[in-house]
C-alpha positions in Angstrom: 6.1 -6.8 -5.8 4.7 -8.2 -9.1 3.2 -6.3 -12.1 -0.4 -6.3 -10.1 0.7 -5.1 -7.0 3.1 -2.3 -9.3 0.1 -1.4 -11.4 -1.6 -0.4 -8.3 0.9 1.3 -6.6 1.2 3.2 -9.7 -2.0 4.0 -10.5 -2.2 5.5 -6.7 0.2 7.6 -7.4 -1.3 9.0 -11.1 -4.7 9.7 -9.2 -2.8 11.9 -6.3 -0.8 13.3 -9.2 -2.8 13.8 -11.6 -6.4 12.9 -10.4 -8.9 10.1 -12.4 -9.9 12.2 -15.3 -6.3 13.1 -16.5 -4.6 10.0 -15.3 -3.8 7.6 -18.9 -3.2 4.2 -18.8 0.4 5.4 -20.2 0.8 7.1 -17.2 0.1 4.1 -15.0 2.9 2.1 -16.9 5.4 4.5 -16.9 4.6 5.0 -13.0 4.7 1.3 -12.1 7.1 0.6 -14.5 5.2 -2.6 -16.0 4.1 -2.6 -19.5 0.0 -1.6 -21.2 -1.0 -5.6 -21.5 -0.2 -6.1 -17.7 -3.7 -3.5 -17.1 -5.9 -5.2 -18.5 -4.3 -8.8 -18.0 -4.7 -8.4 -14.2 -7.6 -5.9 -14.2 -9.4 -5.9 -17.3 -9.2 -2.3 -18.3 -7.5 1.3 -16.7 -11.1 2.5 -15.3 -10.9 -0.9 -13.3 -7.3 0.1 -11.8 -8.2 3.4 -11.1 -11.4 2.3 -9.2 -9.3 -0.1 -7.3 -6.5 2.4 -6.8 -8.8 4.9 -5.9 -10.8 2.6 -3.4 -7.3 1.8 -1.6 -6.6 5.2 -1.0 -9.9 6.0 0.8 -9.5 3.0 3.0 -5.7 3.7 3.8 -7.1 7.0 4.7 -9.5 5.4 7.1 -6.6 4.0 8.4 -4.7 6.7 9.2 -7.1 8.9 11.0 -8.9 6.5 12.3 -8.6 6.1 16.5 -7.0 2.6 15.4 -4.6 3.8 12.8 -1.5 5.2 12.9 -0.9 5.7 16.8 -3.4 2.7 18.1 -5.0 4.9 20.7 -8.0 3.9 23.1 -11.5 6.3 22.9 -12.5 7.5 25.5 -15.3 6.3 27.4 -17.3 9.8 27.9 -19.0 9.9 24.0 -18.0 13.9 24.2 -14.0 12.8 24.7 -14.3 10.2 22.6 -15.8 12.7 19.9 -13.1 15.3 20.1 -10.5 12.9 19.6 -11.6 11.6 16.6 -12.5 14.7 15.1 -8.5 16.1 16.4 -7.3 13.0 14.6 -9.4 13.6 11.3 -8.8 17.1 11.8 -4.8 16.7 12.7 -4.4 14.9 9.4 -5.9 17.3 7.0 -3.3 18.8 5.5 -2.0 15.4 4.5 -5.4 14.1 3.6 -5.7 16.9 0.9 -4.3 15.3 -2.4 -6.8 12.1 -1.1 -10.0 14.5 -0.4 -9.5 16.7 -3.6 -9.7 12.8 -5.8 -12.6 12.1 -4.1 -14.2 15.5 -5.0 -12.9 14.5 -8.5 -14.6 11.0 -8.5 -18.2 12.7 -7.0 -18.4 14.9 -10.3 -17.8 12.1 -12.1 -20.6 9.9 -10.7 -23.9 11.4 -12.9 -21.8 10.9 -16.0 -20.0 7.2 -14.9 -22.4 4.6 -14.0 -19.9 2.0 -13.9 -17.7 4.3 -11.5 -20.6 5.1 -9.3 -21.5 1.3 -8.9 -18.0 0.4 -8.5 -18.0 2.5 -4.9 -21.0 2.0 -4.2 -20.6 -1.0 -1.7 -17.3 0.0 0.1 -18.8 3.9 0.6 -21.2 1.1 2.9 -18.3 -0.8 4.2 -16.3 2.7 5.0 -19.9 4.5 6.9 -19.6 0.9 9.3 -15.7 0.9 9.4 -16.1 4.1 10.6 -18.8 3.7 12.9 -16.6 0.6 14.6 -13.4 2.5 14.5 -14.7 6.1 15.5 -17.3 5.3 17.4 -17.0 1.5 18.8 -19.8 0.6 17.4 -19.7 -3.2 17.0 -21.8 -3.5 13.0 -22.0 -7.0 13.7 -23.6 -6.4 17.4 -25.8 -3.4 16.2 -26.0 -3.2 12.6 -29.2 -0.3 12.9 -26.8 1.9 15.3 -23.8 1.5 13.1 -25.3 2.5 10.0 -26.8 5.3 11.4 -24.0 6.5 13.2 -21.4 5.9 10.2 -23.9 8.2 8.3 -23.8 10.7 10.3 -19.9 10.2 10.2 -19.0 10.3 6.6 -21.3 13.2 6.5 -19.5 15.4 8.7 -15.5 13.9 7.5 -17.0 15.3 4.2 -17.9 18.3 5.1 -15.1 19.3 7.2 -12.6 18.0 4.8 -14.2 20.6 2.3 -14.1 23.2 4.6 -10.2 22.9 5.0 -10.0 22.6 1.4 -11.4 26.0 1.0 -10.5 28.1 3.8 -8.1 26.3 6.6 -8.4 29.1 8.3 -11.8 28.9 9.4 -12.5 25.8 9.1 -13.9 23.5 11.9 -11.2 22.4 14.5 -12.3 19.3 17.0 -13.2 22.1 19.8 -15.4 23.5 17.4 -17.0 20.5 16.2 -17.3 19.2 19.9 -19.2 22.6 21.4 -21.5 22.4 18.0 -22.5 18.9 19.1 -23.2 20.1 22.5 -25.4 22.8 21.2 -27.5 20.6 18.9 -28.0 18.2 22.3 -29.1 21.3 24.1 -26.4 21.9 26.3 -23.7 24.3 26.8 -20.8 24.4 24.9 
């Protein structure tokens, strides 16, 4: 790897460390073990690395609960199967997904005060509602742009709430069986 690629890997680490707000550009150096010109020479400034960084850890999280991550699985056909498994993937990985969920709740109380932050993940919080749309869902964004918007709203809504609720109380929060017999209710039948 160069002194890019390092930075980055580095600043990944700070942000699960030691989350955005606490996270110095000495701290990025001494983490990627690259000097303080080599920030700003290949990303202008340590708010630009830590937006990167923290962009690259949302999407490798996409990755790894997503149907198509880790263990390349097929949905299911019926929408309720298909459903469940997401959410027992999303679900399954929450534990693991905590230092990446507790940034991002970081980088959301940031946003009122940080313009530059909040315009910096503006477009790939887009990109991650139709990525996860395609690769929940099957939802082509290309073939139905309407129907994958809609449905990776409804998406990134619920991943943040039930990533909140394991944050706060694991033990009650949502499991996939849960989340599928809600569903049911709210579409008026039985769970």
């Amino acid at each position: 790897m160069g002194h890019k690629e390092d930075l980055l890997a580095g600043a990944k680490r700070c942000l699960l460390e030691k989350g955005y707000g606490r996270t110095t550009a000495r701290d990025i150096v001494a983490a990627s073990g690259t000097n303080l010109a080599s920030i700003g020479y290949h990303y202008g400034s340590k708010d630009a690395l830590l937006q990167q960084a923290f962009l690259s850890l949302t999407e490798e999280w996409g990755e790894q609960v997503g149907p198509g991550g880790e263990e390349k699985r097929e949905l299911p056909a019926d929408p309720y199967a298909r459903f469940h498994a997401v959410w027992e993937q999303v679900i399954g990985a929450a534990e693991a997904s905590r230092p990446v969920w507790k940034l991002q709740t970081e980088i959301v109380t940031r946003l009122d005060d940080d313009e530059k932050l909040r315009d910096a993940i503006k477009e790939p919080q887009r990109e991650g509602r139709l990525g996860m749309a395609e690769g929940f869902l099957g939802i082509d964004p290309e073939a139905d742009p309407e129907k994958a918007r809609v449905a990776g709203l409804l998406c990134q809504a619920l991943a943040t709430g039930v990533m909140i609720q394991w944050m706060v109380d694991p033990e009650t929060a949502p499991s996939a069986e849960d989340l599928t017999a809600g569903l049911r209710v709210l579409m008026g039948e039985d769970s």
